[in-house]
C-alpha positions in Angstrom: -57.3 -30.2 -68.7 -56.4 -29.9 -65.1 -53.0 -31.1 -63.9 -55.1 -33.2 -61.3 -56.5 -35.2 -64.1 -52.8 -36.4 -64.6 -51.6 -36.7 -60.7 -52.9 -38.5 -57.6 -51.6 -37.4 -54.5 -49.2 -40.3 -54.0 -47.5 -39.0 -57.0 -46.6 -35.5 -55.3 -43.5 -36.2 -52.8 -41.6 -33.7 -51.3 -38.3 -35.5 -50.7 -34.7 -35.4 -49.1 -33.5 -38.5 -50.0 -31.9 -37.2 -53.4 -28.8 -36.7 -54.0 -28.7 -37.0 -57.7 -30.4 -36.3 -60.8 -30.0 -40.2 -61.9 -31.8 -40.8 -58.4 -34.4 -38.1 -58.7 -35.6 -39.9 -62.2 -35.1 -43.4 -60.5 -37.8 -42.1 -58.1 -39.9 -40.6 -60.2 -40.5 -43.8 -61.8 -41.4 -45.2 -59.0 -44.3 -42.8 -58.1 -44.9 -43.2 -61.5 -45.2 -47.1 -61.8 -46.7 -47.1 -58.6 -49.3 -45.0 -59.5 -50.3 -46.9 -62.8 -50.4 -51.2 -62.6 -49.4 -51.5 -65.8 -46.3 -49.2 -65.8 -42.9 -51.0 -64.6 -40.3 -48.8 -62.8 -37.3 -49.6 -65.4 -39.2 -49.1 -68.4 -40.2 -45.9 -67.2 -36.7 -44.8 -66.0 -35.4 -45.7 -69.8 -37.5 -43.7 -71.2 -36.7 -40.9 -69.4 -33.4 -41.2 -69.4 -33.2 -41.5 -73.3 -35.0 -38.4 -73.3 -32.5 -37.0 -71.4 -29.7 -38.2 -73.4 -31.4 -35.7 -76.3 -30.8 -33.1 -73.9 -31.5 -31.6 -70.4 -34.8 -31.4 -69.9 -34.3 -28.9 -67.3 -35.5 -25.3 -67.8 -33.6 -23.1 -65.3 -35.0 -21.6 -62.5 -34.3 -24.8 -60.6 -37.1 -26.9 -62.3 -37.2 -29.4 -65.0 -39.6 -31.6 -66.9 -38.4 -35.3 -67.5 -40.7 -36.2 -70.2 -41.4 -39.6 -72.5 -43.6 -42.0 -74.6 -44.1 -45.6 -73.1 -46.3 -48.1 -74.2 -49.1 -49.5 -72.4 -51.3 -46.1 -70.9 -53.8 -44.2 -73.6 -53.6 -41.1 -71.7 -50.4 -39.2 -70.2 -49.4 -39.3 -66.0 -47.3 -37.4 -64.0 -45.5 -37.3 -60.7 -44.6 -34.4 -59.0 -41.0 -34.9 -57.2 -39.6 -31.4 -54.6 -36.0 -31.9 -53.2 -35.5 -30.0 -50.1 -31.8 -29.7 -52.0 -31.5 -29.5 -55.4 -29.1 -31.5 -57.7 -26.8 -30.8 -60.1 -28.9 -31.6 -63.6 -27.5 -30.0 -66.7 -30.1 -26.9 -66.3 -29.1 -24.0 -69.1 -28.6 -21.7 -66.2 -26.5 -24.2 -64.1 -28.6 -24.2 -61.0 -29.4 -27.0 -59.2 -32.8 -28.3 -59.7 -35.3 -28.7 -56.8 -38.4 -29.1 -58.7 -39.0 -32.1 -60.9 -42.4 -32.6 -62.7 -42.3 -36.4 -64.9 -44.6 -36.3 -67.8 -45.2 -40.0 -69.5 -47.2 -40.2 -72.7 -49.1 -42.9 -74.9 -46.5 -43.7 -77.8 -48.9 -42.7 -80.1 -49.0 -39.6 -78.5 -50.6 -36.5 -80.5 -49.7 -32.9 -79.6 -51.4 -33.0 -76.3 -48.8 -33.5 -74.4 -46.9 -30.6 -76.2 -49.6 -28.3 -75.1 -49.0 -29.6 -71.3 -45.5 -29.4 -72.0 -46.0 -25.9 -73.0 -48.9 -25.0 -70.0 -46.3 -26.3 -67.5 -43.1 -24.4 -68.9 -45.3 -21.5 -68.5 -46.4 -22.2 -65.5 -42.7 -22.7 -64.3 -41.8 -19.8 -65.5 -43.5 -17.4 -62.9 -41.5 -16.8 -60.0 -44.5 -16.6 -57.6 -45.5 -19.7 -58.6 -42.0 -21.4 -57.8 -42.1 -19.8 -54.6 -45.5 -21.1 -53.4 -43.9 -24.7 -54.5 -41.3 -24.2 -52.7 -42.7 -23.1 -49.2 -45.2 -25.8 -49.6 -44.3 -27.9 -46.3 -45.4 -31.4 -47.4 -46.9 -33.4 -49.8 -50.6 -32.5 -49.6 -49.8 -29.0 -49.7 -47.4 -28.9 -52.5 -50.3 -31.4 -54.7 -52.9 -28.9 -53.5 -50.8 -26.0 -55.1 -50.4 -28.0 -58.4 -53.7 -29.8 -58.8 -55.4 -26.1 -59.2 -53.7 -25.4 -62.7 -55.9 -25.5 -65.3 -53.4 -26.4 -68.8 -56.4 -24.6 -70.9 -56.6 -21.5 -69.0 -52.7 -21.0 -69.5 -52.9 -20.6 -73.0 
């Protein structure tokens, strides 16, 4: 699977208007909802943020993957979120995270989304990859960096 099959371009922001991590999943589920009609905002954010109650779903490195199931899409949807700071959220390393990639699921969800889960941790995981992200001035570049990965070739 690509990672383009899961984003459009509006959901790939490059942002400064975050200040928190509570904020930076507020507006991810707003690209989110925006990006799917039958997806609402608040639904979305709860999910997320009962994920996040199970624990940070930040992986160091300055990145994290806010991840859940909601009902009402068959296949899983991203958004893309880069903070020109980052914010404090509960990373293993303690670093601030700049780099925030939402991953919604069916509720019925098989193991798919494990495997993107996995692809994108991966992914994440190589610094030159963080740094292209991160020099990417804008939001076409940065979802022109992201919609090349391929989850299947990462394996």
């Amino acid at each position: 699977m690509n990672i383009s099959d899961l984003l459009t371009p509006a959901s790939v922001v490059c942002s400064d208007e975050v200040s928190s991590k509570k904020r930076a999943l507020e507006m991810l589920s707003e690209m989110l909802a925006a990006s799917r009609s039958e997806l609402a905002a608040g639904d979305i954010f709860n999910s997320l943020l009962s994920r996040e109650r199970l624990g940070s779903t930040g992986l160091g490195h300055g990145v994290a993957i806010p991840h859940g199931r909601v009902p009402g899409i068959d296949t899983a949807v991203a958004a893309m979120l880069k903070l020109s700071r980052g914010v404090d959220y509960d990373a293993p390393d303690h670093e601030p995270v700049d780099i925030l990639f939402a991953l919604l699921v069916p509720q019925e969800s098989t193991d798919e989304h494990l495997q993107i889960l996995a692809a994108l941790a991966r992914r994440f995981a190589d610094p030159s990859t963080l740094a292209r992200l991160r020099v990417s001035e804008d939001s076409e570049a940065l979802f022109a960096e992201v919609s090349q990965w391929n989850t299947d070739a990462d394996q």
